[in-house]
C-alpha positions as CSV (number, residue, x, y, z in Angstrom):
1,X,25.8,-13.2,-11.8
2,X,22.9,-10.8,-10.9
3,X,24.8,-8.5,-8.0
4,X,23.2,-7.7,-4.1
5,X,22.6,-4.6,-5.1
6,X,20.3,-5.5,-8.1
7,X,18.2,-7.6,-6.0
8,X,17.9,-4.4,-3.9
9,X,15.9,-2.3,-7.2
10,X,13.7,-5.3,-6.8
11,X,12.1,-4.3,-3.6
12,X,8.8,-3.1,-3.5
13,X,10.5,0.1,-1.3
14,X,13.9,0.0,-2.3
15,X,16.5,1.8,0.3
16,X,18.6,2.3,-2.6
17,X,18.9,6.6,-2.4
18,X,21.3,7.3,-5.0
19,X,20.9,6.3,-9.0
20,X,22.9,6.5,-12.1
21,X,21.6,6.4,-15.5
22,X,23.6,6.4,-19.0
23,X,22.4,7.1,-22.6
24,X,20.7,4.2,-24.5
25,X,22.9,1.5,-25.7
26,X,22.2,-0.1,-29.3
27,X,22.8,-3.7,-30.9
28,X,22.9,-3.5,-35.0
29,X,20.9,-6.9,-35.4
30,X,17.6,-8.7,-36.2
31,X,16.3,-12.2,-35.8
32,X,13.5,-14.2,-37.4
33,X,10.6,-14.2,-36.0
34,X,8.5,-11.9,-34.3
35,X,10.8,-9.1,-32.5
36,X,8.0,-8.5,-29.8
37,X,7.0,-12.1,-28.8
38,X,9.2,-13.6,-25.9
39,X,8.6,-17.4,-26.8
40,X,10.4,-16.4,-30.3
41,X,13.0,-13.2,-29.1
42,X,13.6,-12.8,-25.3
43,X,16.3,-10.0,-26.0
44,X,18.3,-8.6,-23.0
45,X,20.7,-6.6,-22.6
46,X,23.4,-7.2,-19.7
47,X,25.7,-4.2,-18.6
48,X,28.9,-5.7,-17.0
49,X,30.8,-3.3,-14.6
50,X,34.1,-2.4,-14.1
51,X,33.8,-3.1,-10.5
52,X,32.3,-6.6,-10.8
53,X,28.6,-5.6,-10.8
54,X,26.5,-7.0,-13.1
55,X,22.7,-5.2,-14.3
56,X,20.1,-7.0,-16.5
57,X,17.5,-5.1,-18.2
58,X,15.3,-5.9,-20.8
59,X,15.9,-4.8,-24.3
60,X,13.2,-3.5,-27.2
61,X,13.3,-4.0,-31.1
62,X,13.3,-0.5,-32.7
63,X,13.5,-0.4,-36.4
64,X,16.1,-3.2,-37.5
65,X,18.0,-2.5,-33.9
66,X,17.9,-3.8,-30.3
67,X,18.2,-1.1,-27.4
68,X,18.5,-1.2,-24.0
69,X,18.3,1.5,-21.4
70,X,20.0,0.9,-17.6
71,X,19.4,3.0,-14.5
72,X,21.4,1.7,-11.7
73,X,22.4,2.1,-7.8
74,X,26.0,2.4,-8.5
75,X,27.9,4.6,-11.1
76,X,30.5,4.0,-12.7
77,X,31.8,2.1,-16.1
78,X,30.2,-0.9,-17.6
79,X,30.2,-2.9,-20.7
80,X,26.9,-4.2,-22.2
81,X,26.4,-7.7,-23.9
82,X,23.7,-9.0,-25.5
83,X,21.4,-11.8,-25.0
84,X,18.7,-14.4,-26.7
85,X,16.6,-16.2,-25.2
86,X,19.2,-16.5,-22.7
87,X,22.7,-17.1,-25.2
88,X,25.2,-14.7,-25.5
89,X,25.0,-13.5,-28.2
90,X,28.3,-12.0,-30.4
91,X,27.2,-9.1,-31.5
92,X,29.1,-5.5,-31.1
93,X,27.4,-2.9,-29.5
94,X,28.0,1.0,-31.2
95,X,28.9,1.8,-27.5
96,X,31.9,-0.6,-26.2
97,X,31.2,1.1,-22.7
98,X,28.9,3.2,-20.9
99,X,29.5,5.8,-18.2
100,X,27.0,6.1,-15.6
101,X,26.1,9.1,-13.9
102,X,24.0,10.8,-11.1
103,X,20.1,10.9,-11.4
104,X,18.4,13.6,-8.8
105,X,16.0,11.6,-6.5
106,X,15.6,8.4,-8.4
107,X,12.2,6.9,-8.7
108,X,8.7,7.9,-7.4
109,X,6.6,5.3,-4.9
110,X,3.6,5.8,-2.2
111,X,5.7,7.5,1.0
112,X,5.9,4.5,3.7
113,X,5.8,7.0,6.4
114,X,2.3,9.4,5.3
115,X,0.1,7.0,3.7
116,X,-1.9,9.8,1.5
117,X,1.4,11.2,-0.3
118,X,4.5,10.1,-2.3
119,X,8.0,10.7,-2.3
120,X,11.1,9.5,-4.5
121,X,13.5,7.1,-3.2
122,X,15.9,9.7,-1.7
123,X,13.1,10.3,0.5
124,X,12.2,13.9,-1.1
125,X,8.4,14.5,-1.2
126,X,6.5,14.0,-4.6
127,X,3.3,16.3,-4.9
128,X,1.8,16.0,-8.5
129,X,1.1,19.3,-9.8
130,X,-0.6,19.2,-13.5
131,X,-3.3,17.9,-16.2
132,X,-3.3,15.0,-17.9
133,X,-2.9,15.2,-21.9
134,X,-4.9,11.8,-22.3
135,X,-6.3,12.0,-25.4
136,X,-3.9,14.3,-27.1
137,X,-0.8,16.5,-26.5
138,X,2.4,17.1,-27.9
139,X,6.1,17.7,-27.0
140,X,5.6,21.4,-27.2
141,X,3.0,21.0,-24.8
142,X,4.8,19.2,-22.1
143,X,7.7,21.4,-22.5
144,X,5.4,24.8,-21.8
145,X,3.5,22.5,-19.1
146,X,7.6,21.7,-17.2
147,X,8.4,25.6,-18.1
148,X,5.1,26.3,-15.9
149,X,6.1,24.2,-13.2
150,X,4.2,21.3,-14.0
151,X,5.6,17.9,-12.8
152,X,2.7,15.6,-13.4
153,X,1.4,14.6,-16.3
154,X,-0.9,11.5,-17.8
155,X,-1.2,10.4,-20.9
156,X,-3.0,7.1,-22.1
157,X,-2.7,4.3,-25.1
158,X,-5.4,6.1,-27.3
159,X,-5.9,5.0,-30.8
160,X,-7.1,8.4,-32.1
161,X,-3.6,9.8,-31.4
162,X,-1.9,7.0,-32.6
163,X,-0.6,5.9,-29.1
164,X,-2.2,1.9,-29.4
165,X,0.0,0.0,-31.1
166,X,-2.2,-2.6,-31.8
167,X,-4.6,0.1,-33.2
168,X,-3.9,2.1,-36.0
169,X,-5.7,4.8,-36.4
170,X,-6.5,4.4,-40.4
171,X,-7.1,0.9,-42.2
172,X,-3.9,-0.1,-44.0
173,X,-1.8,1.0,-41.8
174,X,2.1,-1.1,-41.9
175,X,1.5,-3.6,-39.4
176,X,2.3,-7.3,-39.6
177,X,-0.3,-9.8,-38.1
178,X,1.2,-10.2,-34.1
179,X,3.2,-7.6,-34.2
180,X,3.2,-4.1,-32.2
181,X,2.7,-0.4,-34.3
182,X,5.8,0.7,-34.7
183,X,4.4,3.9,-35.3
184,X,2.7,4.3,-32.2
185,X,6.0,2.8,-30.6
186,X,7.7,5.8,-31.6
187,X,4.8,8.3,-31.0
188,X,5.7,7.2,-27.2
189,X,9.3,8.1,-27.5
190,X,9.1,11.1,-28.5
191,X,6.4,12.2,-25.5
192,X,8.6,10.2,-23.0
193,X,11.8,12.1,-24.5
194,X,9.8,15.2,-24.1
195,X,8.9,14.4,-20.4
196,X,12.4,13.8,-19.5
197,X,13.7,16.8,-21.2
198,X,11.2,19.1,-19.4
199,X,11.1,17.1,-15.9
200,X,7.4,16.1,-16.2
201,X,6.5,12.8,-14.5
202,X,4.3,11.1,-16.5
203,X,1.5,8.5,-15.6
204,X,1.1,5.7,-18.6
205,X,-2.1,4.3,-19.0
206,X,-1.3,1.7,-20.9
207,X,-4.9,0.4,-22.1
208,X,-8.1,2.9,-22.8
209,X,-11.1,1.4,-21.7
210,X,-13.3,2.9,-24.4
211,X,-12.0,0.7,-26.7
212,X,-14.1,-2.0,-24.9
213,X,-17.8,0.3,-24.8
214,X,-18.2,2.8,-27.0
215,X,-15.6,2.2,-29.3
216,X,-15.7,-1.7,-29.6
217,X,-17.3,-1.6,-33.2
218,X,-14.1,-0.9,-34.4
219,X,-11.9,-2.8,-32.2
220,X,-9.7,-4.5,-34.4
221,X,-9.4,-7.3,-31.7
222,X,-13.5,-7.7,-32.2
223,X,-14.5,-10.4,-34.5
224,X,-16.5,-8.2,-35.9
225,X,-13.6,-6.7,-37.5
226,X,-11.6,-10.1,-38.5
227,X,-10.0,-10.0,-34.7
228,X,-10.3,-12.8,-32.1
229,X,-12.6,-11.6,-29.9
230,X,-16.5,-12.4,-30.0
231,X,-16.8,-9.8,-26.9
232,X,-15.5,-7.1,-25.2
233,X,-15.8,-8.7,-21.9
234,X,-12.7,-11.5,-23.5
235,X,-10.2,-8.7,-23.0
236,X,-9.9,-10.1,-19.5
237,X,-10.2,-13.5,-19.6
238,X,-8.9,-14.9,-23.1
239,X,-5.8,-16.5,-23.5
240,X,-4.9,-15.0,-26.6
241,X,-5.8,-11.5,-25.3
242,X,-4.1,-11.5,-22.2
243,X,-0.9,-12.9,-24.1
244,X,-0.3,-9.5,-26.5
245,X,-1.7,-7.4,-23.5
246,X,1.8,-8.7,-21.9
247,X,3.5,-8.4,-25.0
248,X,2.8,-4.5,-24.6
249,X,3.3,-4.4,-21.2
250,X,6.9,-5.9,-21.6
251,X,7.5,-3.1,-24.7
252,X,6.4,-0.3,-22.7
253,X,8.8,-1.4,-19.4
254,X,12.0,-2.4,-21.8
255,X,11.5,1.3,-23.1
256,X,10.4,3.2,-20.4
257,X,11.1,2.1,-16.9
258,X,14.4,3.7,-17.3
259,X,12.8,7.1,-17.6
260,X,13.8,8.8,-14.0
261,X,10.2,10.7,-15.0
262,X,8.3,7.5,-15.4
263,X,5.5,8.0,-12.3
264,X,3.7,5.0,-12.6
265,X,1.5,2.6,-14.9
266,X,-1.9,2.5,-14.7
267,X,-2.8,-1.0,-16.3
268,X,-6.5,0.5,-17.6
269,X,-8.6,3.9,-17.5
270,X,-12.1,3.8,-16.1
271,X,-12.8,0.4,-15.1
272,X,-15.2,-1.5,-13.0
273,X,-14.7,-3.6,-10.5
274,X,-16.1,-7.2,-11.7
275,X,-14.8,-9.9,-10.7
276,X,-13.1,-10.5,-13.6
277,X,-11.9,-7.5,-14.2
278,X,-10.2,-7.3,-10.2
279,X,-8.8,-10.7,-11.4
280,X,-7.3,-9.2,-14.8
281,X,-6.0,-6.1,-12.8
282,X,-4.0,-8.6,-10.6
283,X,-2.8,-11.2,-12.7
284,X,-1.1,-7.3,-14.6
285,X,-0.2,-5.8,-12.0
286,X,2.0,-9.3,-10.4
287,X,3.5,-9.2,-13.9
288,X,4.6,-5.3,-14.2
289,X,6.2,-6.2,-10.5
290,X,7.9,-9.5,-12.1
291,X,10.2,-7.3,-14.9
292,X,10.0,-4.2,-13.6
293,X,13.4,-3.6,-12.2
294,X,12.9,-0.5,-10.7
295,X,9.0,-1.4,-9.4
296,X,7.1,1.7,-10.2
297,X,3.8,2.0,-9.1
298,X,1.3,0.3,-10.3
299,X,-2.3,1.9,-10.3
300,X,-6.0,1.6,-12.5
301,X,-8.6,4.3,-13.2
302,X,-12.2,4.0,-11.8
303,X,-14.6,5.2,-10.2
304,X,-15.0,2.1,-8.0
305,X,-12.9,0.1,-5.7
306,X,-10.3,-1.9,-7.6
307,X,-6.9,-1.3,-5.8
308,X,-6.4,-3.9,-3.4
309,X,-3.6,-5.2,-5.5
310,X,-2.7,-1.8,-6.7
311,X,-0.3,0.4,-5.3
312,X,-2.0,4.0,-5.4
313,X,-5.7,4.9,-6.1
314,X,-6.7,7.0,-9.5
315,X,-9.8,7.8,-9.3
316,X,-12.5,9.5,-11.5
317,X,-14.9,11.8,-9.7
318,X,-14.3,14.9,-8.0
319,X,-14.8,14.2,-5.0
320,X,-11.0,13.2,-3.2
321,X,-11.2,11.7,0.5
322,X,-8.4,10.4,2.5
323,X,-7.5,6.9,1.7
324,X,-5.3,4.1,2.7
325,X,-3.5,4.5,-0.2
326,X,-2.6,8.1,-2.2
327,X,-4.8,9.1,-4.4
328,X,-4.4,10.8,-7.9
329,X,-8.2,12.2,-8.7
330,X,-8.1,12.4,-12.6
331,X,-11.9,13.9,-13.7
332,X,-12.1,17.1,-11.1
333,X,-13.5,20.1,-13.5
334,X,-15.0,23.2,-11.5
335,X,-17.8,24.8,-12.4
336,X,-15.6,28.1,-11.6
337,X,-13.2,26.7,-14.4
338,X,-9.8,25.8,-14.4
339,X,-8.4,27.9,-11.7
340,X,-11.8,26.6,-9.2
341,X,-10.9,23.1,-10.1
342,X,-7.2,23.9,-8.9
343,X,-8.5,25.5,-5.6
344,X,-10.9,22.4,-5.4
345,X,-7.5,19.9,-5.1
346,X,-5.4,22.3,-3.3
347,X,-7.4,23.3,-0.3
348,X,-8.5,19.2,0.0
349,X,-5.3,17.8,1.7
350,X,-5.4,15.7,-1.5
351,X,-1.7,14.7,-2.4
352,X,-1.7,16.7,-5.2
353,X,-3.2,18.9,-7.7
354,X,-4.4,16.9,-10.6
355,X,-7.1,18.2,-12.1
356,X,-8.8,17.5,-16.1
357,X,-8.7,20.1,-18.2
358,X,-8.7,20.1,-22.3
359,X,-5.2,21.2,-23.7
360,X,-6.5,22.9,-26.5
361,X,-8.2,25.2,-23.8
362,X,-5.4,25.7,-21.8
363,X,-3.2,27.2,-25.6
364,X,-6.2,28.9,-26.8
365,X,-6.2,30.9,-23.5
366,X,-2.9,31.0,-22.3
367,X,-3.9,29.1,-18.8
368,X,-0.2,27.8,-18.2
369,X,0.6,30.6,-15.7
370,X,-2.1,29.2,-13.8
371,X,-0.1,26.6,-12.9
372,X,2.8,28.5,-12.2
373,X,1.2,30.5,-9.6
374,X,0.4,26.9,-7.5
375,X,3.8,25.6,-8.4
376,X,4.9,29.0,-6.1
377,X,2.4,28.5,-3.5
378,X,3.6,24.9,-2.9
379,X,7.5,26.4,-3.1
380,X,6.2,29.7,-0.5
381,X,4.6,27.1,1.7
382,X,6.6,23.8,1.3
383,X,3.1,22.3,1.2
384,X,4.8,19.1,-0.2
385,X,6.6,18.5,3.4
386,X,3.4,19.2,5.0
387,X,1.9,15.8,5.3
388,X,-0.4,16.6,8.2
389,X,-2.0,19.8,6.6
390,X,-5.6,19.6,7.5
391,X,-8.6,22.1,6.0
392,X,-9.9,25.0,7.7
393,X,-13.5,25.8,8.3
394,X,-13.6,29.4,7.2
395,X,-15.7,32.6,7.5
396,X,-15.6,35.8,5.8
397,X,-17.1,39.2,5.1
398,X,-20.2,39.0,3.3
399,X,-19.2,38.6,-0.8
400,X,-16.4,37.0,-0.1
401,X,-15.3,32.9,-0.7
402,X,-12.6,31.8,1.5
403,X,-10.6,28.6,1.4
404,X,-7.8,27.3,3.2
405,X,-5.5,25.1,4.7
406,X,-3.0,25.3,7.4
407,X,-1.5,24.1,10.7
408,X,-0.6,26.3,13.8
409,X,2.4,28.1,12.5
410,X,1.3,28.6,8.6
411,X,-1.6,28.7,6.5
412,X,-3.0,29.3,2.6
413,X,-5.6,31.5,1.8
414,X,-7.7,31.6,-1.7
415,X,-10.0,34.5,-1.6
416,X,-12.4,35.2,-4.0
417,X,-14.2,38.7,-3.8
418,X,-14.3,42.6,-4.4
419,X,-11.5,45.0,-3.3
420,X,-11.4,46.1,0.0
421,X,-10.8,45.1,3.9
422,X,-12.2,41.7,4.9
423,X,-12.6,40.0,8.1
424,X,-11.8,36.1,8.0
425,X,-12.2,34.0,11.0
426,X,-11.5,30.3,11.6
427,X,-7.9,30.3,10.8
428,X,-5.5,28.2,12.0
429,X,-2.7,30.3,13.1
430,X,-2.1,31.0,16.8
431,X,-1.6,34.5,18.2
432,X,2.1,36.2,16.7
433,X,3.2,37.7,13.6
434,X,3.6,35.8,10.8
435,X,5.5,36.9,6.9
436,X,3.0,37.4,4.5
437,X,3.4,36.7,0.6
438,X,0.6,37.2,-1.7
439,X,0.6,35.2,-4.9
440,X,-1.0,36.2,-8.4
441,X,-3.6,33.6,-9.5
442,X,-2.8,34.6,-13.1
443,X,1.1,34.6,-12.9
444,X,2.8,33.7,-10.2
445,X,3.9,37.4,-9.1
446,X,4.5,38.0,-5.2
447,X,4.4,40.7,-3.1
448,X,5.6,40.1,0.4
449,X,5.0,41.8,4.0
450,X,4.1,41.3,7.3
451,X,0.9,40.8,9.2
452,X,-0.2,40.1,13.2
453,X,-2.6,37.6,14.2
454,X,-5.0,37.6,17.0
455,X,-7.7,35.2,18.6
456,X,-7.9,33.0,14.9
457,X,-8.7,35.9,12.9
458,X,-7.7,38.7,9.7
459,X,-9.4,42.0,11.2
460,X,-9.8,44.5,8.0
461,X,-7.5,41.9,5.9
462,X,-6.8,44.4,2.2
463,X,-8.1,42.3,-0.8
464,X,-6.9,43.5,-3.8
465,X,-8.9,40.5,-6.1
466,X,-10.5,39.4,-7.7
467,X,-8.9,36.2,-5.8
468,X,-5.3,35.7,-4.6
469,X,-3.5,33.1,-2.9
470,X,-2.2,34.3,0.5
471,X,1.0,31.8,2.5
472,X,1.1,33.2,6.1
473,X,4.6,31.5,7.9
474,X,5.5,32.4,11.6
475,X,8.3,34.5,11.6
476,X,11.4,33.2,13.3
């Protein structure tokens, strides 16, 4: 019997606050057939507590095993058993019990109360700070991105990194007709285990829409190519297409919807909004919702409007406007570089600070810090509990840029200019003194003090630049 409280991880905004989570159980067996097709091998696991609760999760076939992960809104002891197809199946598990124990937060979802941000289930906010390693990136990068203070990351199903697994990236490559890439599978893991280990919420993309324009010659689902597809535009609408884009769908949420630093899935990267396509991006998104037990959000990349059905907007452009739903903008590059495309998110009242920038770069120069200065703006400021932020209309002395945002009692600054007393006007802080940290753009390094404000403005305000973040807070 499926408990109450299950049913209660099934809710689109569950009030379950607290979560427990256990190491991955494992089942020494195989069956015939195809391990990844559900008409042949419907494998769950079902974890049996000691206090008469019962959790069902779906299970995934990795390398002559069956595993299962469980997350759950109770702790405590439970026993898992394994199914097929809906049998009971007698086969030991290497762990004759599992001991569940406290997540922080538990999952991500759009906040019900401030339409434009997100917060985890315990109601703490979520403000994406980070870059997306789409194309490529390793573990050692997502650790040096969570050592920064990076939270957000997004990576997508590319076949030039190996991540499709039904692409290889070289002909020959070991995989049996109907079947998933093992290889890629496990290519997944290993950046999943990395995001957990470094506490960097990661976006899946599960589907890369270049393999449908530009790189459609050597889709190996084009017919072109011995596949089943005469045209791209059949990735949407034929049966056959639409049945192994489920099979992945179902591997990717037996392996990782467990992950307490799963953010979302986004079904496809830069898509129109056909009608077919809208139709595709539905029908996916209703069945993410159907298995997902822990109903993470659900999203698409484009640069039109395609998220009626979806629960958050990811958008490509760099241009972010206040929406009824969050948005995560995905292709904001600065002509001032990295640290102008930060400032360009920051000082937007966007929900975050997402912004595209190549990885390579970012080691080559050494740019992590980068982040770690915003990642102690937003901790100075407690710009994540700010929902109702707004941007300032600014002047300065002549040679200097000025951004900011703010309410009455606090306010950040980015100037960028020469050394030497400015005059800013247009702020947002009423008469009083206020404490004073300055932040290093490069580093994160502060230097605190305090300041007085009169009539909206910074009379002879000491610039030691080239830029710097400023947090003014009223003083108590």
């Amino acid at each position: 019997m499926i408990s109450a409280l299950l049913f209660l991880t099934l809710k689109h905004e569950p009030p379950v606050r607290d979560w427990f989570t256990a190491p991955t159980v494992t089942f020494q067996v195989q069956y015939p057939g195809n391990p990844y097709d559900l008409t042949e091998n419907d494998v769950r696991v079902r974890f049996i507590g000691d206090k008469g609760l019962q959790f069902e999760r779906l299970a995934y076939y990795d390398r002559g095993t069956y595993r299962a992960d469980l997350t759950a809104p109770q702790g405590g002891k439970f026993k898992p058993v394994l199914l097929r197809n809906g049998v009971v199946q007698d086969v030991p598990c290497e762990d004759v019990e599992i001991d569940l124990k406290r997540t922080d937060h538990g999952f991500i979802h759009p906040d019900p109360q401030n339409k434009n941000r997100f917060c985890y289930y315990d109601g703490t906010p979520f403000y994406p700070l980070g870059f997306g390693l789409y194309n490529q990136g390793s573990a050692d990068n997502i650790a040096k991105m969570g050592a920064s203070g990076v939270n957000w990351t997004r990576i997508g199903a590319t076949p030039s990194e190996g991540k499709n697994p039904w692409w290889p990236p070289t002909p020959g490559a070991e995989i049996l007709p109907g079947e998933l890439w093992d290889s890629a599978l496990l290519s997944w893991q290993k950046l999943a285990d990395a995001c957990d280990s470094a506490g960097v919420n990661f976006q899946m993309v599960l589907f890369d829409h270049a393999g449908l324009d530009a790189d459609w010659k050597s889709n190996p689902w084009n017919s072109a190519n011995a596949g089943f597809l005469s045209s791209a535009a059949g990735f949407f609408t034929d049966p056959e297409a639409k049945r192994r884009e489920k099979l992945w769908i179902r591997e990717a949420i037996a392996r990782f919807s467990s992950s307490p630093h799963l953010f979302a899935w986004e079904l496809i990267d830069d898509t129109d909004a056909a009608p077919e396509t809208t139709a595709w991006l539905k029908e996916m998104a209703d069945f993410v919702r159907s298995i997902d037990p822990y109903k993470h959000p659900v999203t698409a990349g484009s640069s039109q409007d395609v998220w009626s059905d979806l629960d958050f907007r990811t958008i490509h452009g760099v241009t972010w406007s206040s929406a009824a739903k969050p948005t995560i903008a995905v292709d904001t590059r600065s002509a001032d570089g990295l640290s102008g495309s930060i400032a360009s998110m920051l000082f937007s009242a966007a929900p975050g600070v997402t912004v595209s920038w190549d990885i390579a770069d970012i080691e080559k120069r050494s740019l992590y810090d980068m982040f770690k200065a915003v990642a102690k703006v937003l901790e100075v400021s407690n710009l994540p509990k700010r929902p109702t932020a707004r941007v300032l209309t600014l002047t300065s002395t002549a040679g200097v840029s000025v951004a900011g945002i703010g309410e009455s009692d606090w306010m950040i600054l980015r100037t960028v200019g020469p050394n030497g007393p400015a005059t800013i006007g247009g702020i947002s802080l009423s008469d009083g003194d206020y404490e004073l940290t300055e932040v290093d753009p490069k580093n994160g390094d502060t230097m605190d003090r305090t300041v007085h404000i009169s009539n909206f403005t910074l009379r002879d305000f000491p610039l030691t630049g080239p830029s710097d973040y400023f947090i003014f807070k009223r003083k108590a």
